[in-house]
Backbone as a chain_set.jsonl record, in Angstrom:
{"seq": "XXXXXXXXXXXXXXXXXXXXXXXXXXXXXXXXXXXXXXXXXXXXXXXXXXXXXXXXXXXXXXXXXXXXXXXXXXXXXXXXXXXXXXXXXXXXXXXXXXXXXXX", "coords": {"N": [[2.028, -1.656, 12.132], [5.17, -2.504, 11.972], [8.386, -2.107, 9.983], [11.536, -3.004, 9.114], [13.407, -2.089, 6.059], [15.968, -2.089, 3.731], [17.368, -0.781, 5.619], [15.813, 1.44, 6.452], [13.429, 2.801, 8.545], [10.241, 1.661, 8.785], [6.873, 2.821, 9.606], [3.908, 2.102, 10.792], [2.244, 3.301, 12.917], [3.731, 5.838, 13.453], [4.046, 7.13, 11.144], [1.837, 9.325, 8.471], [-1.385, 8.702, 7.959], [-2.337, 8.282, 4.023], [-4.221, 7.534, 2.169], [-6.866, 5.194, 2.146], [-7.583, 1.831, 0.576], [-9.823, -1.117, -0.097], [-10.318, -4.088, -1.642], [-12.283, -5.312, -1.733], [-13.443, -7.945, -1.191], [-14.633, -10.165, 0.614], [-13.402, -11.568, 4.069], [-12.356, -14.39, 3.42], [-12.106, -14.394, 1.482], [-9.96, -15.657, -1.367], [-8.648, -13.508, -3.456], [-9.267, -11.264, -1.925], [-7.846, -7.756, -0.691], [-6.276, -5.608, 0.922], [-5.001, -2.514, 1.336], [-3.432, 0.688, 2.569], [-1.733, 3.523, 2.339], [1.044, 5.463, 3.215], [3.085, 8.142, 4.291], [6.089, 9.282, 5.244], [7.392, 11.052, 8.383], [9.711, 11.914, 6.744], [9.286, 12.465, 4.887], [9.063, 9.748, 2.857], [7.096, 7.233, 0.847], [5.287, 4.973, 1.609], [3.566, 1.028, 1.537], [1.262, 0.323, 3.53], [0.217, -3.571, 4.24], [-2.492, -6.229, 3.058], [-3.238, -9.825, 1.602], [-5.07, -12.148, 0.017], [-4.312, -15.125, -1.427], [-4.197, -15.15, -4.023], [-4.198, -12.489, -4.459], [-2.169, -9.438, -4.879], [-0.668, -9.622, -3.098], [0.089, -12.235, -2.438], [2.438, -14.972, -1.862], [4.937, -17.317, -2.366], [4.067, -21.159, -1.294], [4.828, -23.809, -0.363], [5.899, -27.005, -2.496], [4.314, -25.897, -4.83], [2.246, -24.112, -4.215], [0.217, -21.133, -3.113], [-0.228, -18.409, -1.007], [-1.555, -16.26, 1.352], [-0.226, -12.646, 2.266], [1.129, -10.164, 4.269], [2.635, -6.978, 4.963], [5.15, -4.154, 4.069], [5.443, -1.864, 1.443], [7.968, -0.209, -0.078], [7.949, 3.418, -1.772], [8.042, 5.291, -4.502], [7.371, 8.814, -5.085], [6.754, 9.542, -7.545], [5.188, 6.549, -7.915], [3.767, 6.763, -5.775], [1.78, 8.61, -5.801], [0.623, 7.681, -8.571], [-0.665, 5.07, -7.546], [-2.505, 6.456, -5.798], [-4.043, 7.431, -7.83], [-5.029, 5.084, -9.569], [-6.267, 3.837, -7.217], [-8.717, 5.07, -6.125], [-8.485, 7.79, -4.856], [-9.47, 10.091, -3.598], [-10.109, 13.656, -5.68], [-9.415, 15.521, -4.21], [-7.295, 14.89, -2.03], [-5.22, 13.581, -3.729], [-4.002, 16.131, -4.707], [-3.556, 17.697, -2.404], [-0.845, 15.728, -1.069], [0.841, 15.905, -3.75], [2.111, 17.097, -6.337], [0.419, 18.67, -8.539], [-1.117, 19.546, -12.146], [-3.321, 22.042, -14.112], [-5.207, 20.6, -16.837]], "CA": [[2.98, -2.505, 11.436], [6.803, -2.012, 11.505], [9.605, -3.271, 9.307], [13.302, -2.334, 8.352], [13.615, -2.112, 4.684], [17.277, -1.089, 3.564], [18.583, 0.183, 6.515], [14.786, 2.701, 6.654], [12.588, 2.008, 9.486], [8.446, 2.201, 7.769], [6.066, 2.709, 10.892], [2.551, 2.48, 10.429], [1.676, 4.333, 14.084], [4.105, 7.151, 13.666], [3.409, 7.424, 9.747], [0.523, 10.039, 8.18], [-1.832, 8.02, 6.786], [-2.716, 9.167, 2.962], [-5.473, 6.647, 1.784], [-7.222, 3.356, 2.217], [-8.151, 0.941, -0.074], [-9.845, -2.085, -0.181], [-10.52, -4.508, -2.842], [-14.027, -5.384, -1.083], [-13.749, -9.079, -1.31], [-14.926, -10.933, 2.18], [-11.416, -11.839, 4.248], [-11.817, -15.355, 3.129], [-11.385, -14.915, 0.031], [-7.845, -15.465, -2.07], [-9.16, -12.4, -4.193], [-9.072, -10.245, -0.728], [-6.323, -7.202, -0.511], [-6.667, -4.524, 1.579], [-4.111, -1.33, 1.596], [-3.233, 1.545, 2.937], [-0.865, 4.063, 2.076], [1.191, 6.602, 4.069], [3.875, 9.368, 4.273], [6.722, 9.187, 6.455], [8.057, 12.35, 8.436], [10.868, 12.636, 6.003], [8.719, 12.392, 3.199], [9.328, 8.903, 2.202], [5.838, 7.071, 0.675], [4.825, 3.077, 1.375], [2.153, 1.073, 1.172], [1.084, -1.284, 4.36], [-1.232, -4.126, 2.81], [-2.652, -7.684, 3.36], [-4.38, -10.035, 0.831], [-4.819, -13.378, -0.387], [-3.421, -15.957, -2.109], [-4.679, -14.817, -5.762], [-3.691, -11.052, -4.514], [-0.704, -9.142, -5.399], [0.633, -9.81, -1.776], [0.769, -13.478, -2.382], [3.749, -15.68, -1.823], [5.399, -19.282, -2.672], [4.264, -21.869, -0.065], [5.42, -25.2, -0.905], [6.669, -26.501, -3.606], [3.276, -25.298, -6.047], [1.078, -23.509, -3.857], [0.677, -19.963, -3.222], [-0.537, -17.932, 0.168], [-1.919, -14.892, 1.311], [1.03, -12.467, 3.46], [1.218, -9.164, 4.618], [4.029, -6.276, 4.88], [5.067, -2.904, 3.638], [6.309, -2.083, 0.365], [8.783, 1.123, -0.156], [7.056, 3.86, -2.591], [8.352, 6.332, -4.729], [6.643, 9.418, -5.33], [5.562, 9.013, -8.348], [4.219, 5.689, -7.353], [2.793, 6.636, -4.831], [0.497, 9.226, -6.941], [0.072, 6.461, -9.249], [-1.628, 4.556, -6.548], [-3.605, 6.835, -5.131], [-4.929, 7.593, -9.056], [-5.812, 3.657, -9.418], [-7.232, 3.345, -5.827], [-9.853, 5.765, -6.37], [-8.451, 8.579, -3.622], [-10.394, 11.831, -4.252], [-8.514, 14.517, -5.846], [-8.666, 16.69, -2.513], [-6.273, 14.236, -1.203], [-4.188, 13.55, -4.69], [-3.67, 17.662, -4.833], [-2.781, 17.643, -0.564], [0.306, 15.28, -1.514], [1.685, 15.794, -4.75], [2.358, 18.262, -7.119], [-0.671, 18.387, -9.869], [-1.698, 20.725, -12.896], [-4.925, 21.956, -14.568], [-5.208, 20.125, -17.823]], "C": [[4.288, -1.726, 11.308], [7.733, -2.7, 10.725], [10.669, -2.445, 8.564], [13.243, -2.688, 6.854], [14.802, -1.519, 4.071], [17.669, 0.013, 4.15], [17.03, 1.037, 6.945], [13.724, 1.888, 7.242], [10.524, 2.548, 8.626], [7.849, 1.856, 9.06], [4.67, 3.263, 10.358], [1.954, 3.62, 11.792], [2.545, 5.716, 13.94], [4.032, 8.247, 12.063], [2.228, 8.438, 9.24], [-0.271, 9.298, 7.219], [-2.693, 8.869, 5.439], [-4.242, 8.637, 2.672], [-5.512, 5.518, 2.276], [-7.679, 2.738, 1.063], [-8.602, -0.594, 0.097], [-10.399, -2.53, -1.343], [-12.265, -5.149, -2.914], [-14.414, -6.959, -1.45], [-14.089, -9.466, 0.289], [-13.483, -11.961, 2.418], [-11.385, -13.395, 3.972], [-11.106, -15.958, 2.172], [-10.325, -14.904, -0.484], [-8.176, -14.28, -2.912], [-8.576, -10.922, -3.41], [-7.764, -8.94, -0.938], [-7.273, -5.952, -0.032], [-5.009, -3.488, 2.187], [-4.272, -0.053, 1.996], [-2.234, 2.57, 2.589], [-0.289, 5.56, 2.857], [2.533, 7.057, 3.583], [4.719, 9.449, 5.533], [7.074, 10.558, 7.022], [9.11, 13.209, 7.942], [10.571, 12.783, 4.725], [8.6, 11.077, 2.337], [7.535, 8.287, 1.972], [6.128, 5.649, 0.738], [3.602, 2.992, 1.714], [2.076, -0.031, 2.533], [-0.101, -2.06, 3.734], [-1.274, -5.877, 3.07], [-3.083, -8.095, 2.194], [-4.194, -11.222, 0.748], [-4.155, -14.248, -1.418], [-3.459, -16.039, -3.515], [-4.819, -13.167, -5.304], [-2.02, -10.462, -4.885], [-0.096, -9.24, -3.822], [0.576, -11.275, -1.462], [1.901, -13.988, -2.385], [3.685, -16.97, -1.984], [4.513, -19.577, -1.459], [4.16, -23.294, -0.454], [5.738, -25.397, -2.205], [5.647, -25.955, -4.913], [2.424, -24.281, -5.646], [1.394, -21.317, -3.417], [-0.853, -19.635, -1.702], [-0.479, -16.388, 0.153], [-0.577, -14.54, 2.701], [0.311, -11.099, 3.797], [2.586, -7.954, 4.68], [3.693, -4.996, 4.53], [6.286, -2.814, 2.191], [7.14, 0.056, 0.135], [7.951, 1.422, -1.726], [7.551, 5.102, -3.549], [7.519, 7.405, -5.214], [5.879, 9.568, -6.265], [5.044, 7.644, -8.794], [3.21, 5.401, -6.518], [1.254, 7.694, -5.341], [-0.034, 8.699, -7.833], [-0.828, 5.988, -8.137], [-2.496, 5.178, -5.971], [-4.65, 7.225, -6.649], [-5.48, 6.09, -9.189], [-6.418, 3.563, -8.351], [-8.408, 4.549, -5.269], [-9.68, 7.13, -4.622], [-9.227, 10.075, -4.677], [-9.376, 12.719, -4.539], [-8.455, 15.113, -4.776], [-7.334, 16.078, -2.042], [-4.758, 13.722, -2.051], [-3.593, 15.351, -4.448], [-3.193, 17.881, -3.13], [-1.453, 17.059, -0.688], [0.987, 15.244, -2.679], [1.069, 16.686, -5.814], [1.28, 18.028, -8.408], [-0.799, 19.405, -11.069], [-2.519, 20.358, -13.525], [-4.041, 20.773, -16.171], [-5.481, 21.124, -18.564]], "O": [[4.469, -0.653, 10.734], [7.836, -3.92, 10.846], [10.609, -1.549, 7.722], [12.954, -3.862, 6.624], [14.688, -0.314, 3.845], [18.07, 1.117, 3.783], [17.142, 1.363, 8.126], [13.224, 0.834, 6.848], [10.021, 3.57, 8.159], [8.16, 0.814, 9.638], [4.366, 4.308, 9.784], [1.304, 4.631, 11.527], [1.98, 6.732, 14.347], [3.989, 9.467, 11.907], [1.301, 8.168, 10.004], [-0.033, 9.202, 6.015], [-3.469, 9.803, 5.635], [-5.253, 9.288, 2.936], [-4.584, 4.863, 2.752], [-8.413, 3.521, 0.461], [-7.703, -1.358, 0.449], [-10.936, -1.735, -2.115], [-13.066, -5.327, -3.831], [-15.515, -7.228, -1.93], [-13.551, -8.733, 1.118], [-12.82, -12.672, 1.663], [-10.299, -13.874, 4.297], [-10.336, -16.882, 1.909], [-9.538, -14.05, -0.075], [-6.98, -14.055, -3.097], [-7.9, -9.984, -3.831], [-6.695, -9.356, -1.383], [-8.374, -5.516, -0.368], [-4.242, -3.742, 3.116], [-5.383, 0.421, 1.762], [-1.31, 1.756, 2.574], [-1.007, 6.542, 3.043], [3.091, 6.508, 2.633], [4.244, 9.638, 6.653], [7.092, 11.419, 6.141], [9.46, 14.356, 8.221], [11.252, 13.1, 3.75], [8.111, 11.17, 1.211], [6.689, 8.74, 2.744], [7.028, 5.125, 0.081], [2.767, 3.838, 2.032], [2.744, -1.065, 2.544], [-1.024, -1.628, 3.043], [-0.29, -6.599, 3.23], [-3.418, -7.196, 1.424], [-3.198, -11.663, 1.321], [-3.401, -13.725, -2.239], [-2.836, -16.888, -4.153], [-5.691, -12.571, -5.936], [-0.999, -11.12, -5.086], [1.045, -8.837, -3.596], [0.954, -11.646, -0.351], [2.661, -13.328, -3.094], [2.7, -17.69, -1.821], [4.173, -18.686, -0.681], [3.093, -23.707, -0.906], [5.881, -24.492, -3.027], [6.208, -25.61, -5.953], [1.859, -23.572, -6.479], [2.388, -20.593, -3.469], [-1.894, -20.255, -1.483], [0.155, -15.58, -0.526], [-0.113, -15.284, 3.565], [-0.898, -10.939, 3.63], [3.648, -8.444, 4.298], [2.55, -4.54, 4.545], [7.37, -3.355, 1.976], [6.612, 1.16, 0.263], [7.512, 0.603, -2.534], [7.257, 6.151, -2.976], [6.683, 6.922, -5.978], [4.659, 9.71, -6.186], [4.517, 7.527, -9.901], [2.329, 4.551, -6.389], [0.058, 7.44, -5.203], [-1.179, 9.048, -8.12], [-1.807, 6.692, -7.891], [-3.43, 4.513, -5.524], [-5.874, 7.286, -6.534], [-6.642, 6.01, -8.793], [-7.501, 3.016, -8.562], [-8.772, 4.72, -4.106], [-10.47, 7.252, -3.685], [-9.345, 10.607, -5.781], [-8.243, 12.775, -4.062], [-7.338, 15.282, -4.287], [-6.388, 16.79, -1.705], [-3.657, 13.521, -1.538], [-2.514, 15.451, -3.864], [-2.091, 18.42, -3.036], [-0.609, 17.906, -0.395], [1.901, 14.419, -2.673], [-0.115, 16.916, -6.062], [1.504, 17.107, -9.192], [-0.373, 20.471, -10.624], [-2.832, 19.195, -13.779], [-2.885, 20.403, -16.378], [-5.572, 20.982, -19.783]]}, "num_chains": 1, "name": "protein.A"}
């Protein structure tokens, strides 16, 4: 998946991917969302990500209804460590990208 986002090109093939997530619904369902999250070569963090029509990557489609999309969303770092703390990434892989300390 590619797409220009203010002027910054987000490439899923030339990208490092960080994590996966899915939400583990079956793809029919409007529930469905399934993400990914990566690391660009300049450091920048997004998320590529599908789901359904009762997921957070829903959209309008007519004038009441609502539809499942797809895309990439721009990430800032500490969003993107947010997300990998909600989407259950192991710490090996939280502590590999972003700055952590003991408690």
């Amino acid at each position: 998946m590619r797409q220009v986002i203010e002027g910054r090109v987000f490439d899923t093939s030339t990208a490092q991917l960080v994590h996966e997530w899915s939400s583990g619904h079956y793809r029919g369902d409007f529930h469905r969302a399934e993400e990914a999250l990566y690391k660009t070569k300049k450091g920048a963090y997004f998320i590529a990500g599908e789901g359904g029509a009762l997921s957070s990557w829903s959209v309008p489609v007519g004038d009441n209804g609502r539809g499942g999309s797809s895309g990439i969303r721009p990430l800032t770092e500490v969003e993107a460590r947010t997300w990998c703390e909600e989407h259950e990434a192991p710490a090996s892989i939280i502590e590999k990208y972003f700055t952590v300390e003991e408690a």
